[in-house]
C-alpha positions as CSV (number, residue, x, y, z in Angstrom):
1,X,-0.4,220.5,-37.3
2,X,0.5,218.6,-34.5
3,X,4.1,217.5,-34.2
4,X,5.0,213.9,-34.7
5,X,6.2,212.0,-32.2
6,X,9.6,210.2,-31.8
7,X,10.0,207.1,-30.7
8,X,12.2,206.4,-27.6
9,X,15.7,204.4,-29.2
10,X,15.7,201.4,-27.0
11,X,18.6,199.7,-26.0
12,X,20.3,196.5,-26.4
13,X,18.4,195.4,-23.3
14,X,14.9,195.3,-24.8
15,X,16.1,194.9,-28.6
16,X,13.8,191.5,-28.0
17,X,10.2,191.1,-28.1
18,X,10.1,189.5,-24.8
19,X,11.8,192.7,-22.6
20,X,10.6,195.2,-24.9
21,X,8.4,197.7,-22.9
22,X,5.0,198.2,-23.8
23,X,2.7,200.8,-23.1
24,X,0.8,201.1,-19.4
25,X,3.3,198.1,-18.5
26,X,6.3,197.8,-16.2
27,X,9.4,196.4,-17.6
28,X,9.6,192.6,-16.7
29,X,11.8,191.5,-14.1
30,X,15.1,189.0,-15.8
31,X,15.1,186.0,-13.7
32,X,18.6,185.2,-15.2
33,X,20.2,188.7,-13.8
34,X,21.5,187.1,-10.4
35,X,22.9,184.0,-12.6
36,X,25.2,186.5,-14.9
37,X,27.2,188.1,-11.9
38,X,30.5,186.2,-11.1
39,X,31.6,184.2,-7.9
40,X,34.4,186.5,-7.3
41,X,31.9,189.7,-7.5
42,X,29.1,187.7,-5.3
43,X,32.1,187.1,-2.7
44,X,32.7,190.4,-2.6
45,X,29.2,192.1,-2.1
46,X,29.0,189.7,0.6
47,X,32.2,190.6,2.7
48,X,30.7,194.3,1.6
49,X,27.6,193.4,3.1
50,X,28.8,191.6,6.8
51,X,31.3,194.7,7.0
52,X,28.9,196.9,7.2
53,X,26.4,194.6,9.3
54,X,29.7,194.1,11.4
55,X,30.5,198.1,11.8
56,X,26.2,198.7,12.8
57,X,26.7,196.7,15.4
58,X,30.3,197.7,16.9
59,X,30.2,200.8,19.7
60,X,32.0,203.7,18.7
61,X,34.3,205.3,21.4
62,X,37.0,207.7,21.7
63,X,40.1,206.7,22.5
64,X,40.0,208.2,25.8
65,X,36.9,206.6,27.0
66,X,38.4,203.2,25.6
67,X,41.0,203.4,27.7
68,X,39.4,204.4,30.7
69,X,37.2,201.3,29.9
70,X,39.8,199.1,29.3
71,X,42.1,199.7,32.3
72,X,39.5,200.6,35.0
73,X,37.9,197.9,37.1
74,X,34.7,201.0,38.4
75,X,32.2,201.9,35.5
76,X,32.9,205.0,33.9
77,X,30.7,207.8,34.7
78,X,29.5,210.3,32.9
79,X,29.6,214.3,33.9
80,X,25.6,213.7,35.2
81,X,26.6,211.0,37.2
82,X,24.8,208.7,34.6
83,X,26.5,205.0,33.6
84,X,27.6,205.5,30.0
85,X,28.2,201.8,30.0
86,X,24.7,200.9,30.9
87,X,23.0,203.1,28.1
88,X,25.4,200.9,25.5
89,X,23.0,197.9,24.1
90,X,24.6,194.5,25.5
91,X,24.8,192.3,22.8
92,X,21.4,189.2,22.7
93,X,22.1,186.4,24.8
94,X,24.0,183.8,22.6
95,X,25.2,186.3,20.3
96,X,28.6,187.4,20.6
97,X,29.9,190.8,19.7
98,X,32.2,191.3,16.9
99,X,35.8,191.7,18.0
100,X,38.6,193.7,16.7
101,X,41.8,192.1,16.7
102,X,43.9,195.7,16.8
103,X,41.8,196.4,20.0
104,X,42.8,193.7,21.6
105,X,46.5,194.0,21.0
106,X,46.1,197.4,22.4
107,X,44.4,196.5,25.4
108,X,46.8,193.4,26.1
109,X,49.6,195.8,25.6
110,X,48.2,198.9,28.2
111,X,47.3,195.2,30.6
112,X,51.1,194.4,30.0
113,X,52.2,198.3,30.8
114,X,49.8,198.4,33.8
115,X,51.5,195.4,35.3
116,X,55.2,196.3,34.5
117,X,54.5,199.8,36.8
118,X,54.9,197.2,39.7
119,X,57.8,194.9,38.8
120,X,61.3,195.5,40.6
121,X,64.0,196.0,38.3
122,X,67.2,193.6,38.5
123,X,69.3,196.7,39.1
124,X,67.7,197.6,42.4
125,X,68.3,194.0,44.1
126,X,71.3,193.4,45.5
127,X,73.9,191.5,43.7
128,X,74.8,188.2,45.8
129,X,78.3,189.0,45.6
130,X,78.0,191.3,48.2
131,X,76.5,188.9,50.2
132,X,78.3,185.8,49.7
133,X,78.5,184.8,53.8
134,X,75.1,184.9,54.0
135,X,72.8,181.7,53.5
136,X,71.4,180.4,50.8
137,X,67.5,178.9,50.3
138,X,66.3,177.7,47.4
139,X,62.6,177.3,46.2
140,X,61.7,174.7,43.4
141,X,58.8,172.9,42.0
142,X,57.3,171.8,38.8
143,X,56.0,174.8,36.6
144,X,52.8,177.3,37.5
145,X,53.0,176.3,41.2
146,X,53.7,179.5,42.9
147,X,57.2,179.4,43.3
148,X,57.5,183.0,41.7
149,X,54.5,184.3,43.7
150,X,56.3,183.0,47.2
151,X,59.7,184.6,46.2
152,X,58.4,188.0,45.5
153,X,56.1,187.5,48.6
154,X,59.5,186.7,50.5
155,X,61.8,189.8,49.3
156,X,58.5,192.3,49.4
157,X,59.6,193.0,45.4
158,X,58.1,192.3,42.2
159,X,61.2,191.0,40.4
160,X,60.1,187.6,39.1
161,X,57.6,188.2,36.5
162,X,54.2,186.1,37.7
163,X,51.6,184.2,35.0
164,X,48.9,181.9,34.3
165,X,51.0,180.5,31.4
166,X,53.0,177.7,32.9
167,X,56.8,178.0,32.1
168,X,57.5,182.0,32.5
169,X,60.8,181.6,34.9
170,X,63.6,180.1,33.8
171,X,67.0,181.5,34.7
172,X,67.8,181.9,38.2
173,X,67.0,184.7,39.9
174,X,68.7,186.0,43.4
175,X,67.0,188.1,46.0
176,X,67.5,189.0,49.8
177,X,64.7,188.3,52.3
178,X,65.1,189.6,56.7
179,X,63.1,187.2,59.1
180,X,63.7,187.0,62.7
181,X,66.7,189.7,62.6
182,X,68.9,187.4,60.0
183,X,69.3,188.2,56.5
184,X,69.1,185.2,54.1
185,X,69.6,185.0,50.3
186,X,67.0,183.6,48.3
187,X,67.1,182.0,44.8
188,X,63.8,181.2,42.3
189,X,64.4,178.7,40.3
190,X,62.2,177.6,37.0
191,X,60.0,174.8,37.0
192,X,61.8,171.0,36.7
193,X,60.5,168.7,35.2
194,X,63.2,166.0,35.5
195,X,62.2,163.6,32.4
196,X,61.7,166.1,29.9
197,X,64.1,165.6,27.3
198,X,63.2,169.0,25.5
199,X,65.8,172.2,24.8
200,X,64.2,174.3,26.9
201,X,62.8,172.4,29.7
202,X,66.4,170.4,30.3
203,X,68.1,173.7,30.5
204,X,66.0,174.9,33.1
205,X,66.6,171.8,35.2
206,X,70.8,172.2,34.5
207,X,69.6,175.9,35.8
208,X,67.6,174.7,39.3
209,X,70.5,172.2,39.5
210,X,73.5,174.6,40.5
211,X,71.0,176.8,42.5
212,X,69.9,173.5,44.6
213,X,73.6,172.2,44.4
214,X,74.7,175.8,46.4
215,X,71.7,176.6,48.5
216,X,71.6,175.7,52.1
217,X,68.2,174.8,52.7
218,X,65.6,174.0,50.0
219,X,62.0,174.8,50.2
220,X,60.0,172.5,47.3
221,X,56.8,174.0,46.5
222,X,53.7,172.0,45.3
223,X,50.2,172.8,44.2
224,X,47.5,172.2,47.5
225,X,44.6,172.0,44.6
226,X,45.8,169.8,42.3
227,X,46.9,165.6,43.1
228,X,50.5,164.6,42.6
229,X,51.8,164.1,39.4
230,X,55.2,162.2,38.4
231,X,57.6,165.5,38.0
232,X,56.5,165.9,41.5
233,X,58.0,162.8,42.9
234,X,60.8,162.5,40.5
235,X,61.6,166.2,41.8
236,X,60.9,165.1,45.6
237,X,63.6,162.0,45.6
238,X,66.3,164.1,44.0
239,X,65.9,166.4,46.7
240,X,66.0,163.6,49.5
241,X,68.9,162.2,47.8
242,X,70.9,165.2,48.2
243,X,70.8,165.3,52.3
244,X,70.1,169.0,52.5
245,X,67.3,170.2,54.9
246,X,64.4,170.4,52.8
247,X,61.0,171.3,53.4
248,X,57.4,171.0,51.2
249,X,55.3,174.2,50.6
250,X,51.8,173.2,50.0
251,X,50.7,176.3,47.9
252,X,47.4,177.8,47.2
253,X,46.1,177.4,50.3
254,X,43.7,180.4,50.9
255,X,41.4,179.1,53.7
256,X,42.3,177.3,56.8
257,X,39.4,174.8,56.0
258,X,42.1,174.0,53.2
259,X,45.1,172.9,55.5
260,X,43.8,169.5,56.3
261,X,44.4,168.7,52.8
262,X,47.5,169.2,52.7
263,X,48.6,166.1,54.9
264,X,47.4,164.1,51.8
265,X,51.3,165.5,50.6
266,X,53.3,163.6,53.5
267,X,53.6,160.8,51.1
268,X,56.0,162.6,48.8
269,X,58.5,161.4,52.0
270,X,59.0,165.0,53.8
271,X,58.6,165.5,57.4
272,X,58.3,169.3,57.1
273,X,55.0,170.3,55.7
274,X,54.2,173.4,55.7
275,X,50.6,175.0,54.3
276,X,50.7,178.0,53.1
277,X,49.0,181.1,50.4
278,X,51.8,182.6,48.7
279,X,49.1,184.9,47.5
280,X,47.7,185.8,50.2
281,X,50.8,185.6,52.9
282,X,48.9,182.8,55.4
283,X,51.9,180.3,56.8
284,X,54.7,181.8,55.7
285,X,55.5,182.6,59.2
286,X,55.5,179.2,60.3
287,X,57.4,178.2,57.3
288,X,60.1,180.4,57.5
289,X,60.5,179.5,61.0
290,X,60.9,176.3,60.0
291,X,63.6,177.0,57.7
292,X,65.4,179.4,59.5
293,X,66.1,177.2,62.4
294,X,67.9,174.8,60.0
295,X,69.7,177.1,58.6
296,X,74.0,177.1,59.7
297,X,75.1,179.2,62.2
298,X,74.8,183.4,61.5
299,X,78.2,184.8,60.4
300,X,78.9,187.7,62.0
301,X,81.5,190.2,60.5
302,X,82.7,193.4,62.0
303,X,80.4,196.5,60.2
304,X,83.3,198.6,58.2
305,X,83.3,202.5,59.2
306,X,82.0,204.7,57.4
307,X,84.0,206.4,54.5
308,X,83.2,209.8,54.3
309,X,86.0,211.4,52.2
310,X,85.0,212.9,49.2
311,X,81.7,214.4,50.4
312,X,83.5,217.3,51.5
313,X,85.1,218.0,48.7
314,X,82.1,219.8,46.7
315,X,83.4,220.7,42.5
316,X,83.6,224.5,42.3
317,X,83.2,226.1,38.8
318,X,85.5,228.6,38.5
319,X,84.1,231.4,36.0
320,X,87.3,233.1,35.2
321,X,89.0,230.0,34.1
322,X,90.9,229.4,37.2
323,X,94.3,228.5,35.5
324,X,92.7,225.3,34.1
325,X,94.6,224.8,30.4
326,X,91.9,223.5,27.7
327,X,94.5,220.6,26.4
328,X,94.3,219.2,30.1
329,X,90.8,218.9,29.4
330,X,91.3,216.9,26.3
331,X,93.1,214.0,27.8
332,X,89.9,212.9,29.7
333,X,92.3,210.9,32.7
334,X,90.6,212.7,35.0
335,X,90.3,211.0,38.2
336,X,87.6,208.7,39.8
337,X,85.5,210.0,42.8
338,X,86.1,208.8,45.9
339,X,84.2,205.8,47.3
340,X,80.8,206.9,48.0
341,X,81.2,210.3,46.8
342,X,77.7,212.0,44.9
343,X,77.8,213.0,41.4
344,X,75.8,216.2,40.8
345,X,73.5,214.4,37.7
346,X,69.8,214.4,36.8
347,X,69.4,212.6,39.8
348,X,71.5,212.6,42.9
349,X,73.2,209.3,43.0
350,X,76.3,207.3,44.8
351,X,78.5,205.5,42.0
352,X,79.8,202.1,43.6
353,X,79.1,200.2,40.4
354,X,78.5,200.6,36.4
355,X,75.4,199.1,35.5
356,X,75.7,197.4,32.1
357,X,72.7,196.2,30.1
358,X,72.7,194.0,27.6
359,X,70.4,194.6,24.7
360,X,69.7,193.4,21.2
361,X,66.6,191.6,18.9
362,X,66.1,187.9,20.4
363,X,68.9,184.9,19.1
364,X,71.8,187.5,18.8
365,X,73.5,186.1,21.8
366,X,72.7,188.5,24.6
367,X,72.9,185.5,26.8
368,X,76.0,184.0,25.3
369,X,77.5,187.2,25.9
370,X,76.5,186.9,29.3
371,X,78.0,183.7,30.2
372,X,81.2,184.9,28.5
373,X,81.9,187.8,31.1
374,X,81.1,185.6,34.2
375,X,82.8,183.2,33.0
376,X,79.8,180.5,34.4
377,X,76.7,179.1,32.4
378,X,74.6,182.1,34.5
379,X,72.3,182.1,31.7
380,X,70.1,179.8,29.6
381,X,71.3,179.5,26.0
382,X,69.5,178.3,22.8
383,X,69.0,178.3,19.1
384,X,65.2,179.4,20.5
385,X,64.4,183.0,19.8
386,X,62.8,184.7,23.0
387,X,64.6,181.9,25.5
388,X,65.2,185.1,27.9
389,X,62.1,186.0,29.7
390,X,63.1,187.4,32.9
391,X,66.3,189.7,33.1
392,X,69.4,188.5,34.5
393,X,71.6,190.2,36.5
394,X,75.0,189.2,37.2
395,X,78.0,191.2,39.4
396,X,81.8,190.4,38.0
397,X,84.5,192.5,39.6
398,X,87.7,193.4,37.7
399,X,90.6,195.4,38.1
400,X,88.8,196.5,41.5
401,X,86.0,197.8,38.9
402,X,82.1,196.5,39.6
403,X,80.7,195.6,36.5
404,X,77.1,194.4,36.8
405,X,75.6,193.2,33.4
406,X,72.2,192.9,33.1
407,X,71.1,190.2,30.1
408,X,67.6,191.9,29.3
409,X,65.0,189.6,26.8
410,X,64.9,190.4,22.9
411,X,63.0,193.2,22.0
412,X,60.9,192.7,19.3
413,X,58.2,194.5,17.5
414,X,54.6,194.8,18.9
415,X,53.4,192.4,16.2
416,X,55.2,190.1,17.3
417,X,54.7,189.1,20.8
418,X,51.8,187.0,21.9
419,X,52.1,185.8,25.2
420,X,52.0,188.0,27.8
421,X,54.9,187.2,29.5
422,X,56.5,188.0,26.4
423,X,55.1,191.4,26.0
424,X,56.1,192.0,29.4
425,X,59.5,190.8,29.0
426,X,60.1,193.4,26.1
427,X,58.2,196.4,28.2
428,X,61.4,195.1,31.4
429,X,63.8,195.2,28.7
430,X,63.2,199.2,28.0
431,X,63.1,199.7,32.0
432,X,66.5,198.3,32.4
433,X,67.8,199.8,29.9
434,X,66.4,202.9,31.4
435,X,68.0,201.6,34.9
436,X,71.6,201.7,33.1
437,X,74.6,202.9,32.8
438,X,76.4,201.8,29.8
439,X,74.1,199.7,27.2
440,X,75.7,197.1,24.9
441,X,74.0,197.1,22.0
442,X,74.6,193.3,20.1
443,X,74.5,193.0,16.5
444,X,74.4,189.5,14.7
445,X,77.3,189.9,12.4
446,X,76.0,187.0,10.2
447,X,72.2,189.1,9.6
448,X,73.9,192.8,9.2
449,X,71.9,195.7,11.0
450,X,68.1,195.1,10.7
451,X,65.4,197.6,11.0
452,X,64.8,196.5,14.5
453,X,68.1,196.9,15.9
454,X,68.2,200.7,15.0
455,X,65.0,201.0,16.9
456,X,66.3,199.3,19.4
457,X,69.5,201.4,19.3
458,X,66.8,204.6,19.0
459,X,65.9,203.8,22.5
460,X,69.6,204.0,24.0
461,X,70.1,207.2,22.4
462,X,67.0,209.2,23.7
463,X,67.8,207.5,27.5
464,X,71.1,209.2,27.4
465,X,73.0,205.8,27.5
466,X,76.2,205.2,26.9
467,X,76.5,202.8,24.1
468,X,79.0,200.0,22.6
469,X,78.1,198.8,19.4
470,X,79.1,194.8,19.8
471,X,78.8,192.6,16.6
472,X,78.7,189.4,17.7
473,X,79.2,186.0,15.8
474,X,82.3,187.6,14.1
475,X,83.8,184.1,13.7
476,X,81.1,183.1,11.4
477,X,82.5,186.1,9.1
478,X,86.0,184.9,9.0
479,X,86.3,181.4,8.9
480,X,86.3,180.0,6.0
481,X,87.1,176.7,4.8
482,X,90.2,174.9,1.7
483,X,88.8,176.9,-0.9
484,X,88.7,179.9,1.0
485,X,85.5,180.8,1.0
486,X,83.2,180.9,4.8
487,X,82.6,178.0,6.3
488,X,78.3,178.8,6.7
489,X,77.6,180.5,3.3
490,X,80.2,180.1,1.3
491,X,81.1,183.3,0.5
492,X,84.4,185.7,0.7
493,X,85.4,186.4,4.7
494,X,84.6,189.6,5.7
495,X,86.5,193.0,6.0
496,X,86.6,194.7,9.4
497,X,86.7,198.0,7.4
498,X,84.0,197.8,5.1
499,X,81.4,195.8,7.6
500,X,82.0,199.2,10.3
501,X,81.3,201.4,7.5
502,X,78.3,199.3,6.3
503,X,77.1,199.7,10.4
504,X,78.3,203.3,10.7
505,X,75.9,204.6,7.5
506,X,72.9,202.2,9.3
507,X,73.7,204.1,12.3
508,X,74.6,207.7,11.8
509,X,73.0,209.1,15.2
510,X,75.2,206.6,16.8
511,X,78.9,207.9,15.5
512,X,80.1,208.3,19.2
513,X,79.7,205.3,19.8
514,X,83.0,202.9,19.8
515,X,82.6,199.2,17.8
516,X,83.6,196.3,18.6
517,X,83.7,192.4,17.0
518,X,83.8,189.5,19.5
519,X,82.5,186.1,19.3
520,X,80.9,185.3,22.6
521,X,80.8,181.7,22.0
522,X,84.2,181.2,21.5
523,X,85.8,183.9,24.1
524,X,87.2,186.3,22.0
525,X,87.0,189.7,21.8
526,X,85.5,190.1,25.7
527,X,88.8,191.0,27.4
528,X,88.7,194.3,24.9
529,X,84.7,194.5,26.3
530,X,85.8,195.7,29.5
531,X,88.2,198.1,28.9
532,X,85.2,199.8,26.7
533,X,82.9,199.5,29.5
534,X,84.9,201.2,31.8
535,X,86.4,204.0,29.4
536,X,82.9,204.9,28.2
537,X,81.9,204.7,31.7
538,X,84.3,207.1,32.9
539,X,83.8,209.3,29.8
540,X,80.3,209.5,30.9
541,X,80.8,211.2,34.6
542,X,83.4,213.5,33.2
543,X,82.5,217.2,33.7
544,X,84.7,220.2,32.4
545,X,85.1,223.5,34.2
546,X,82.6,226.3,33.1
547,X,86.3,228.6,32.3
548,X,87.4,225.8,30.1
549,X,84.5,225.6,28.4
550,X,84.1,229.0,27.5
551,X,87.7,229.3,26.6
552,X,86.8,226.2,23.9
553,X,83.7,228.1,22.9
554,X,85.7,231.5,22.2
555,X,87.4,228.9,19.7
556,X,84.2,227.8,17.5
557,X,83.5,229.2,14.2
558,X,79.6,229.0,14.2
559,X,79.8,230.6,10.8
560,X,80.5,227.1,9.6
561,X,76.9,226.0,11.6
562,X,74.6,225.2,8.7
563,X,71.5,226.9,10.6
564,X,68.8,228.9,9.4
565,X,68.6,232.4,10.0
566,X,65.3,232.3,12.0
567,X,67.0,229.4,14.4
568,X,70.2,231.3,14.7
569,X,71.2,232.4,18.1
570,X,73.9,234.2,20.0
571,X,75.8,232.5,22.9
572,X,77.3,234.2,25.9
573,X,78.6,231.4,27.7
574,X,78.0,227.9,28.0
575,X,78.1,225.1,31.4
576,X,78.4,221.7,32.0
577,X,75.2,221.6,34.3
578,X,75.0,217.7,34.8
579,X,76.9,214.3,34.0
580,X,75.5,211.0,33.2
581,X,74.9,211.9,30.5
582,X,76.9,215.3,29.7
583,X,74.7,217.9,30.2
584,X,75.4,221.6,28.8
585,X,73.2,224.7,29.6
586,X,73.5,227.7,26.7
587,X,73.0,231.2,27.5
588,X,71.4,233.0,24.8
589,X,70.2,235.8,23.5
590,X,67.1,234.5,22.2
591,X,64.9,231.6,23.7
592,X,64.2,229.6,21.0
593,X,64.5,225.7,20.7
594,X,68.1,224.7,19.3
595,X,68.0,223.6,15.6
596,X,68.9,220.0,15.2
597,X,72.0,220.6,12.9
598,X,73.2,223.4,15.1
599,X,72.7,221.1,18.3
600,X,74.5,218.4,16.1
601,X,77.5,220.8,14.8
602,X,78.1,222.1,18.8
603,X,78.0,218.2,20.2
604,X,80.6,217.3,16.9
605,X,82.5,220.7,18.7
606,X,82.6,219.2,22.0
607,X,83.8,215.6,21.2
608,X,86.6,217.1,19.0
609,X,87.9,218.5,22.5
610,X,86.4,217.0,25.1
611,X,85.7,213.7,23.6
612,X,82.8,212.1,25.7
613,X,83.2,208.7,23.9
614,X,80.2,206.7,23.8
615,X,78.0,209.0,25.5
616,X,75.0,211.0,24.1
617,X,75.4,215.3,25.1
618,X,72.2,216.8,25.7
619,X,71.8,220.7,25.4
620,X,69.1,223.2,27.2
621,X,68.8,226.6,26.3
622,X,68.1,229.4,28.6
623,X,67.7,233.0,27.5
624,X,69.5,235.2,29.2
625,X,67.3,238.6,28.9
626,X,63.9,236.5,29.0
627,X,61.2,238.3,29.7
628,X,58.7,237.4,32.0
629,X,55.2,236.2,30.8
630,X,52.3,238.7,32.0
């Protein structure tokens, strides 16, 4: 007997008579399926759907060959000499190709890089205090004109930083030009615009002012390819007004078939008109000329002889100790080399001043600060974060000390730049700081210690700069108002003690560094400033005899050294090898890499004795029974 046969259970699906399968018939279609999916589910197969239509159509590249694609003008070839870009599809005429946002970044940030290879750094120009006889020229003109492109033309440097986006200089920067056997000094100004009323743009014309009101000659620049516009004429009768010899650059003049035109400029009321490509270098012969011949009479001064004392005094390291007492070693008044003399460090170099740089997220008062050790409005100041764009170097002599301070432009996070004059302002910053010698690192006292400032402070450590920990606005801690509370939140004054602590716990790689509380705005505080900067400064060049030094390392108890056993090591004897910064070379017994707590206990070990305030110690291990690689 045959089996019976079961029927299928059907679901509640085709529990009706309509859906229900029957036999040798597909299941109907439901025209209401499309209807019973939600809006927010549709939108989301849809952005499923263009994603992956999106990521089809994107090329896919290594990293490498991106950046070779990016930064390279040539096509990139392949190993068979074939075009790798030519076998990519081009995207359809009228279609464009989709565009990721992180790849642009990156490429606007390796553009950035690429460019900030050629700049000039402030601390390789030469401050214009030493060079106060000489003349002064000033160039000026409304914004994007060229006036940037001309002064770095003139000094052969990259210093000011040079844009499409109008507006980029704004502080006065100082530079020395040689034409005809003379040396003249040369000021760029940032673009005036007379009747602007804005923050910014006013400030840049009080700027432009004191450079004009100082200068000796002025050379107005104006755009060859564009007409006259109002700022230009406003700009041209302040400059008549003032009687100095002043002459009109007509830029962005690349052809001579071009220099006809710029006659059409004569109206502006000057009867030196000069054409010329600051681009390109065609008329700035005739112009300087020009300018030169109006220029007062050379000062010449006698040339002072030359100081060689100190060169032949070479330090000798005396192995054995050489009667050297360790405490003598402790009090760290060791004396200054002679003028001129070379300091054995990581590279040769001749100390004749201490570079300070100025550094610190944007609106912390970087530039405040500025202004308060010159004592002058050197730099532009305002409530506007990223108002510093190029850096801005100032000299101030005291006590017979050279300090020269460089303010350096806010460095923020990646994210948050746009421009690119921005992004190359914050690649500038990490060059001069780099370029230092001493690095103020300014803390708003009124925000606390962000996550950006001990990034910022990161990059001071791994440098090997000297740091001072400044936390600036200090007043807005401590005044308070009748009731006693402060005066901008309303809440209890501060305490010295506790807001260090608070800094020291956010900062623990930077314990050697010394704090300080000033208010830039209202003077006080700066006077203590200096005497840091030049302790630190002096801490930083010190160098300690190898015999003292192994006298103070037959003193350690390394048994205290929380190392593993694997990274433990033996050491024979131990140098100072280089200063700026303090550089010790170890003698082992094994040639191993020096465990970060043990580096950490021997440096604690050293500034115990030695002190070395302010300045990072770096250590390199070499084994002393190493054997050679076959």
């Amino acid at each position: 007997m045959a089996p019976k046969k079961q029927k299928k259970r059907l679901g509640k699906k085709h529990r009706s008579a309509a859906t229900r399968p029957k036999l040798g018939r597909a299941v109907p279609k439901l025209k209401g399926a499309v209807k019973e999916v939600s809006p927010k589910k549709r939108k989301e197969i849809a952005a499923k759907k263009a994603a992956s239509i999106a990521k089809s159509k994107t090329p896919t590249r290594s990293p490498e060959n991106e950046r070779r694609r990016v930064i390279g003008e040539e096509p990139m070839r392949a190993q068979g000499g074939e075009d790798r870009a030519a076998r990519t599809p081009r995207p359809k005429a009228g279609v464009k190709a989709p565009v990721d946002p992180e790849v642009e970044e990156k490429r606007a940030w390796r553009d950035a890089e690429e460019i900030a290879t050629t700049l000039t750094l402030a601390t390789a120009n030469v401050g214009h205090h030493e060079t106060t006889r000489l003349p002064l020229v000033a160039i000026c003109g409304r914004p994007n004109v060229g006036k940037s492109t001309l002064f770095n033309k003139l000094t052969q440097t990259r210093r000011s930083i040079v844009g499409d986006e109008p507006g980029i200089t704004r502080d006065r920067i100082y530079g020395e030009v040689e034409w005809a056997g003379r040396d003249v000094r040369l000021v760029d100004t940032g673009g005036v615009i007379p009747d602007d009323e804005a923050l910014i743009p006013a400030e840049i014309f009080r700027q432009a002012k004191v450079g004009l009101e100082e200068a000796d000659a002025i050379i107005m620049v104006v755009d060859g390819r564009t007409e006259l516009a109002s700022p230009d004429m406003e700009l041209a009768r302040l400059l008549l007004r003032g009687g100095k010899p002043v002459f009109l650059a007509v830029n962005k003049m690349d052809t001579p078939e071009m220099f006809a035109a710029a006659e059409n400029f004569r109206r502006l009321g000057f009867k030196n008109v000069c054409p010329i490509s600051a681009e390109h270098g065609s008329g700035i012969g005739d112009l300087l000329d020009e300018v030169w011949a109006a220029l007062p009479p050379e000062f010449v001064a006698e040339e002072p002889g030359e100081n060689l004392e100190g060169f032949e005094e070479e330090f000798e390291e005396d192995m054995d100790g050489g009667g050297d007492p360790l405490p003598g070693a402790q009090d760290g008044d060791e004396e200054e080399p002679a003028p001129g003399r070379r300091l054995r460090s990581h590279g040769e170099h001749i100390s004749r001043e201490t570079k300070v740089a100025i550094i610190g997220r944007p609106n912390v008062g970087k530039s405040t600060l500025l202004n308060a050790f010159t004592g002058t409005e050197r730099a532009i100041v305002s409530p506007i974060a990223g108002t510093t764009r190029d850096a801005v170097d100032e000299v101030v002599e005291r006590d017979g000390h050279a300090f020269r301070f460089i303010d350096t432009a806010g460095i923020r996070r990646k994210g948050k730049t746009k421009l690119m004059a921005e992004k190359l302002s914050v690649i500038m910053s990490r060059k001069h700081l780099e370029a230092a010698d001493v690095s103020l690192l300014v803390i708003d006292a009124a925000e606390g210690v962000a996550a950006a400032d001990a990034n910022i402070s990161g990059y001071a450590h791994e440098s090997g700069r000297s740091v001072i920990i400044i936390v600036n606005k200090w007043d807005l801690m401590t005044e308070v108002g009748p009731d006693g509370m402060r005066l901008f939140d309303g809440k209890p004054p501060a305490d010295k003690k506790i807001y260090e602590q608070q800094v020291r716990d956010s900062l623990k790689y930077l314990d050697y560094a010394p704090l300080l509380f000033v208010s830039a705005a209202e003077d006080k505080g700066i006077e203590e400033v200096f005497k840091k900067v030049e302790l630190v400064s002096r801490e930083r060049r010190k160098r300690v005899s190898t015999g003292a030094m192994n006298r103070f390392l037959d003193k350690i108890d390394f048994q205290r050294a929380s190392v593993p056993m694997n990274k433990r090591i033996r050491i024979y004897y131990m140098t100072q090898a280089a200063v700026a910064p303090p550089t010790f070379v170890l003698f082992t017994d094994r040639d191993v890499k020096l465990h970060f707590s043990y580096e950490r206990f021997l440096a604690n070990e050293i500034r115990g004795t030695f002190k070395f305030i302010g300045s990072p110690i770096w250590f390199k291990v070499k084994a002393r029974n190493k054997k050679k690689k076959e």
